[in-house]
C-alpha positions as CSV (number, residue, x, y, z in Angstrom):
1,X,-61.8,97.0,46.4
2,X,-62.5,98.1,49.8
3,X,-59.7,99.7,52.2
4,X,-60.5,97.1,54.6
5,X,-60.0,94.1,52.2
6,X,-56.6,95.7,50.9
7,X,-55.5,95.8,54.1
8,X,-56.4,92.3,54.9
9,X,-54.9,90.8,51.3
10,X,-51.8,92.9,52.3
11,X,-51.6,91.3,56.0
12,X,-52.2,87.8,54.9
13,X,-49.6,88.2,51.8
14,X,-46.6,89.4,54.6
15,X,-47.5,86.2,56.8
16,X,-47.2,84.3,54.0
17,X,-44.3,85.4,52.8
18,X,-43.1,85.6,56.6
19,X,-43.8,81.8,56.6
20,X,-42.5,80.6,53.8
21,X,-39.2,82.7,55.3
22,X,-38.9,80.4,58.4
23,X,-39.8,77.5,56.3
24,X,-36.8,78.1,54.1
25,X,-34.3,79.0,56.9
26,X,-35.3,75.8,58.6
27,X,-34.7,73.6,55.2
28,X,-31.4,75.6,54.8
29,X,-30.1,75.0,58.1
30,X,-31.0,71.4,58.0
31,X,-29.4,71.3,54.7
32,X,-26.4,72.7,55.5
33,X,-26.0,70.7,59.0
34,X,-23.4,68.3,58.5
35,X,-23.4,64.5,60.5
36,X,-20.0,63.3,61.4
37,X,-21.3,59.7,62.1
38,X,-19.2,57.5,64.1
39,X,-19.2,53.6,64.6
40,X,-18.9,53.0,68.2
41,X,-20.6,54.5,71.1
42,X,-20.0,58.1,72.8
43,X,-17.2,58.4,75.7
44,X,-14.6,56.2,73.7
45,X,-11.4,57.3,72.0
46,X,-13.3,57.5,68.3
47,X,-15.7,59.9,69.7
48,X,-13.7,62.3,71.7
49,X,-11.4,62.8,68.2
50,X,-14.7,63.3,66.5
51,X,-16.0,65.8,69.2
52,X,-12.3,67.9,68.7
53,X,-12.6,67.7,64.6
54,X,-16.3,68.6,64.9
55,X,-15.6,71.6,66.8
56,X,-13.2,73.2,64.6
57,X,-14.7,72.2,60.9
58,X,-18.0,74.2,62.3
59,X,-15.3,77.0,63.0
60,X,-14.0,76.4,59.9
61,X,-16.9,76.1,57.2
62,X,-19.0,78.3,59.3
63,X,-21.9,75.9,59.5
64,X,-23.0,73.4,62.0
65,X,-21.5,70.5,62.1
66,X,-23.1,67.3,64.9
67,X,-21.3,64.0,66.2
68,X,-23.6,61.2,65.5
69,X,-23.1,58.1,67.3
70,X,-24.4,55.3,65.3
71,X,-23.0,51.9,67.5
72,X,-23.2,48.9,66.7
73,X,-21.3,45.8,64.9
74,X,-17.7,47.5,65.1
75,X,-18.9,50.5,62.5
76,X,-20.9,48.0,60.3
77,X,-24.2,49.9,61.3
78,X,-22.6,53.4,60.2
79,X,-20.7,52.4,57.3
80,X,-23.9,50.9,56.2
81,X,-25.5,54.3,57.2
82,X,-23.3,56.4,54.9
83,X,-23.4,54.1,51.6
84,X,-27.0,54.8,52.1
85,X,-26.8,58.5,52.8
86,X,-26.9,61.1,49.9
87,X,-23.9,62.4,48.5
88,X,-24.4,65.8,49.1
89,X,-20.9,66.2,51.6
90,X,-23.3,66.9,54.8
91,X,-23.2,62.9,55.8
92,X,-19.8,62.3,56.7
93,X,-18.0,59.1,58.8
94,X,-15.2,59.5,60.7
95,X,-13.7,55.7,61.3
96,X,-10.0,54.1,61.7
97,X,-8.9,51.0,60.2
98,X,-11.7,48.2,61.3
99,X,-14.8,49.5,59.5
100,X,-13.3,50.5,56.3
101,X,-10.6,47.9,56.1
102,X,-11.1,44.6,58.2
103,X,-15.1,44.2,58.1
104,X,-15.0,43.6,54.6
105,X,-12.4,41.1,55.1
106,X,-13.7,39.3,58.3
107,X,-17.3,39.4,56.6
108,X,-19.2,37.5,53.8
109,X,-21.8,40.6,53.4
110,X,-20.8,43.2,55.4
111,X,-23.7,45.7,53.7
112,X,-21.3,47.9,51.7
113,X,-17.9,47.7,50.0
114,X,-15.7,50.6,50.5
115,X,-13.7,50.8,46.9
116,X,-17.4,51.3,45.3
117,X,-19.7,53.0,48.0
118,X,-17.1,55.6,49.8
119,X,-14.9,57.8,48.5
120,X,-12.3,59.1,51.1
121,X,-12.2,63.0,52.1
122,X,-9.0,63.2,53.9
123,X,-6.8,61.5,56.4
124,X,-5.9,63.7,59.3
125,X,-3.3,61.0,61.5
126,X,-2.1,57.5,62.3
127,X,-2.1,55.6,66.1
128,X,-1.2,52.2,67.3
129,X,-2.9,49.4,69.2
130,X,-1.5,48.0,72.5
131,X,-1.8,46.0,74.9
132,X,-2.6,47.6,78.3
133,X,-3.3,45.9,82.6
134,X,-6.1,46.4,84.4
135,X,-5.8,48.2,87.4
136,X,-5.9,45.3,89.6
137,X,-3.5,43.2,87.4
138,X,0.1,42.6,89.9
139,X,2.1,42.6,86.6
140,X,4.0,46.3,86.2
141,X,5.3,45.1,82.5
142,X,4.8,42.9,79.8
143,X,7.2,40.4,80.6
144,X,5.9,39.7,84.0
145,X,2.2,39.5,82.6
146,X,3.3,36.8,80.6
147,X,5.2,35.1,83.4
148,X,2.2,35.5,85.6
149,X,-0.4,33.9,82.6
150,X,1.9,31.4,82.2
151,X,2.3,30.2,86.0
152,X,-1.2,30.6,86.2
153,X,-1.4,27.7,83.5
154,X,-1.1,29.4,80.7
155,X,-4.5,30.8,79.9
156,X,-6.0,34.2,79.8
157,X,-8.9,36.7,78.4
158,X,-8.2,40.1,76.6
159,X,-10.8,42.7,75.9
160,X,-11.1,43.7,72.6
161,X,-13.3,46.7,71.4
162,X,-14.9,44.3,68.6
163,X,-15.1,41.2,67.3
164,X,-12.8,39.7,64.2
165,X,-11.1,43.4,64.7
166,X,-7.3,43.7,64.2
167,X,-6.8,43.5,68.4
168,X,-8.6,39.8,68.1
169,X,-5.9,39.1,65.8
170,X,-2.9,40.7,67.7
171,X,-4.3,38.4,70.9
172,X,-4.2,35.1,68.7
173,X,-0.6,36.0,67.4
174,X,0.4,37.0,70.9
175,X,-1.0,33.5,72.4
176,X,0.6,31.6,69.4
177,X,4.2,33.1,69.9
178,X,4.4,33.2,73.4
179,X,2.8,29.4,73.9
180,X,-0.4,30.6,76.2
181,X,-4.2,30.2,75.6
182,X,-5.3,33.9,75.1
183,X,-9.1,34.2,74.4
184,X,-10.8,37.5,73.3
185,X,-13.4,39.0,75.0
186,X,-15.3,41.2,72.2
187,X,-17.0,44.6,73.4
188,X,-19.4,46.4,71.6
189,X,-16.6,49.4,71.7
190,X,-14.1,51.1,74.1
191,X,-15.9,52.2,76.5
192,X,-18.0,49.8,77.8
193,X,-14.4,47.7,77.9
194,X,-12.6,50.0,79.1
195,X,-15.5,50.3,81.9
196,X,-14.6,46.8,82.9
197,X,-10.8,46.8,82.9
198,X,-11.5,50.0,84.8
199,X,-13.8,47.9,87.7
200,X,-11.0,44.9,87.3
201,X,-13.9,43.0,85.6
202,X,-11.1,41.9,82.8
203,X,-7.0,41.5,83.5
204,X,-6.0,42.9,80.2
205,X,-7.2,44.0,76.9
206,X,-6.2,45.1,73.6
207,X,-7.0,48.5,72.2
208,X,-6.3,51.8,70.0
209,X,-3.3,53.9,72.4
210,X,-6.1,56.7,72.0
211,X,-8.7,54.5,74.4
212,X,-6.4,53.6,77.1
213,X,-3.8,56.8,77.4
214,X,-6.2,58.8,79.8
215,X,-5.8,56.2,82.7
216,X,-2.7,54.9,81.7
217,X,-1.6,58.8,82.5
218,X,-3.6,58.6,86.1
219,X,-2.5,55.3,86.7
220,X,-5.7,53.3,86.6
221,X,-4.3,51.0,83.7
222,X,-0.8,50.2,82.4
223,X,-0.1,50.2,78.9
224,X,3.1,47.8,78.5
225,X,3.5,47.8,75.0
226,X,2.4,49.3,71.5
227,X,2.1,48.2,67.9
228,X,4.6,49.0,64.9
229,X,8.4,49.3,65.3
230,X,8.6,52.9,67.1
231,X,7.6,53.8,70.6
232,X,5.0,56.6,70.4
233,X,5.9,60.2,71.7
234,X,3.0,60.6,74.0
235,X,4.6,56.9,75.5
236,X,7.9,56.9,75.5
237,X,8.3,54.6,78.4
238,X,6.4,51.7,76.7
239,X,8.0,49.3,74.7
240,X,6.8,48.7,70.9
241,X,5.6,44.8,70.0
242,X,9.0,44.5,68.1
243,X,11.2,45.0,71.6
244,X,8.9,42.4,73.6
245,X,9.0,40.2,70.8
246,X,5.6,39.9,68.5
247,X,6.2,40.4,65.1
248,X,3.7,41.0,62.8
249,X,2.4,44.0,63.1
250,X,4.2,46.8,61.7
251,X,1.7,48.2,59.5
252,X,0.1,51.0,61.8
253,X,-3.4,51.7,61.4
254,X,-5.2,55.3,60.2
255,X,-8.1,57.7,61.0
256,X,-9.7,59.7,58.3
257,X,-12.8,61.0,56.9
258,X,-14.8,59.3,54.4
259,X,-18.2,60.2,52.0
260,X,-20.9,58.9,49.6
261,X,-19.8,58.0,46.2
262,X,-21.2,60.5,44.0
263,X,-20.4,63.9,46.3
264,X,-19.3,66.1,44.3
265,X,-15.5,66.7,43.7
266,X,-15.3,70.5,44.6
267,X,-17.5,69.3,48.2
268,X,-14.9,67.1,48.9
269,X,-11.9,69.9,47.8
270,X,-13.5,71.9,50.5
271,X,-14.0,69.2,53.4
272,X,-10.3,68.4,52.9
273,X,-8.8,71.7,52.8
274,X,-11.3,72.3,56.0
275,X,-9.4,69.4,58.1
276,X,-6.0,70.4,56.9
277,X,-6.4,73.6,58.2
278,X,-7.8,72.1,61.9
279,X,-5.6,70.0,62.2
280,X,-2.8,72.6,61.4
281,X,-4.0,74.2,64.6
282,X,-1.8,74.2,67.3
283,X,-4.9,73.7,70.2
284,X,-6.4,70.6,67.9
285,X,-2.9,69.0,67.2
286,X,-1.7,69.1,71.2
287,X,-5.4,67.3,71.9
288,X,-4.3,64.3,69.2
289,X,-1.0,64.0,70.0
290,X,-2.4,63.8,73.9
291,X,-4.5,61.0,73.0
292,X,-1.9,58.9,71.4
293,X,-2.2,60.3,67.9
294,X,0.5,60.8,65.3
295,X,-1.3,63.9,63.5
296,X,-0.4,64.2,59.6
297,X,-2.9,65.4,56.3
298,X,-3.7,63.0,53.9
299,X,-5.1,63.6,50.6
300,X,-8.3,61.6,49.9
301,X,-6.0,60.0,46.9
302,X,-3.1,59.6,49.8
303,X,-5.9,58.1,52.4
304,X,-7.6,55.5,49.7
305,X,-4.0,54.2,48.8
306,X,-3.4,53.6,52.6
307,X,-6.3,51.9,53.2
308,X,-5.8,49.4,50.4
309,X,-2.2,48.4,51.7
310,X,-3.3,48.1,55.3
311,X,-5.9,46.1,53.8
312,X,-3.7,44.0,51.6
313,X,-1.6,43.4,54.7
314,X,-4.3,42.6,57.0
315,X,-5.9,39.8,54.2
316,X,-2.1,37.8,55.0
317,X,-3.0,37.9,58.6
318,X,-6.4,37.1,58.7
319,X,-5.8,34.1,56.0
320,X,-2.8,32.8,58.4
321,X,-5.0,33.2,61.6
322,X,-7.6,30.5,59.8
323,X,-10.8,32.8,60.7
324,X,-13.5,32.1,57.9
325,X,-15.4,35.1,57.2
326,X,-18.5,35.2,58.8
């Protein structure tokens, strides 16, 4: 063999090899970057937790870690997403209450059931849902909103961040025990509601404390009262449901983290530990809390047991309400 053709066989081997490097590095790194999908569209109070967790789980596992906004039908389009997605722990969805808990209930089909196609990572805090004024709204409290509905003959729209979601139900039961005609507005999320209570589009609407806390702090909304039985420490000033009088809604809903049936069980070990640990940290748990959040670990065991009570208690409420699954 020639000198010259050594040389070339000896070039073209290293640029193979060289190749197949970059080719490997690329697969790894898009193996080993993790989706944290969420159901509703970037800018509302889902996303911004998401962006926070994100953040410090990349710190934390030491690989990248992106936010993936998949909107669309109140979470149904990412739940639907992750039963689909393999269960290799790098497809992740980070949801509260209404995708995991109410779709299945408030849907004939909804595309995945939750007990067999997710198995839940970790729970990382609770939060409450309230009713909160427009800008533009004269009423300063609860009371005189319903006064003012009620001189105005008694009828009213609410903004809701989804349809046949727990704050469609809490406007019903609101109409039903104060005697008015409350209709829900659906949105396809927070933000784009919270954009019109923002312009005066809307008087009121009902949403998660984390949504409407921002402006209820600058004073571009009011928040005049919040689910469950306690007043929330980032709100002290605003009455729970139980002091203006709506029962019913005591059960307060959850955030976790949830994956594909099938990932493995030492995956999940690691994810959990991961969020118990950011969430432990005193910058991530001042950012909750500031957004309306009651910040507390949850085992994956501890998080599925939650969500089939809240469920369970949810199923009474939707059954008394009348709504037939659609």
């Amino acid at each position: 063999m020639t000198t010259f053709r050594r040389s070339f066989l000896t070039r073209s081997l290293r640029a193979a090899l060289a190749l197949g490097a970059v080719a490997s590095m690329g697969l790894t790194q898009a193996q080993t970057t993790t989706r944290l999908m969420v159901g509703f569209p970037a800018g509302g109070g889902t996303d911004a937790i998401a962006r926070i967790l994100a953040e410090r789980l990349q710190a934390e596992l030491g690989a990248p870690f992106v936010v993936d906004n998949k909107a669309g039908a109140g979470g149904q389009l990412a739940a639907q997403a992750l039963k689909a997605a393999a269960p290799d722990g790098h497809t992740l969805f980070l949801s509260h209450d209404h995708s995991v808990s109410i779709l299945p209930l408030t849907m004939k089909n909804p595309g995945f059931d939750p007990a067999k196609d997710f198995v839940p990572v970790a729970g990382f805090a609770t939060f409450v849902n309230a009713v909160a004024l427009s800008g533009g709204t004269p009423a300063r409290d609860f009371k005189a909103w319903i006064d003012s509905v009620k001189t105005a003959g008694g009828k009213s729209a609410l903004g809701i961040p989804a349809p046949a979601s727990t704050p469609q139900f809490a406007v019903q039961v609101i109409g039903q025990q104060f005697g008015l005609d409350l209709v829900a507005a659906p949105y396809r999320g927070s933000a784009p509601m919270m954009a019109d209570m923002l312009g005066n589009a809307i008087p009121a609407g009902v949403g998660s404390v984390p949504d409407f806390i921002e402006n209820h702090k600058a004073g571009k909304l009011r928040v005049v009262a919040v689910m469950g039985t306690r007043r929330q420490a980032s709100l002290p000033e605003v009455p729970t449901f139980t002091e203006v009088g709506i029962k019913g809604f005591e059960e307060v809903p959850y955030y976790g983290i949830f994956a594909p049936t099938g990932t493995p069980k030492a995956t999940l070990d690691k994810l959990a530990a991961a969020i118990q640990k950011a969430i432990a940290l005193p910058d991530v748990k001042d950012k909750l809390t500031a957004m309306g959040l009651t910040v507390g670990f949850m085992s994956g065991a501890e998080l599925g047991k939650r969500e089939v009570a809240y469920r369970e208690v949810w199923a009474k409420i939707i059954q008394a309400s009348g709504y037939q699954p659609q």
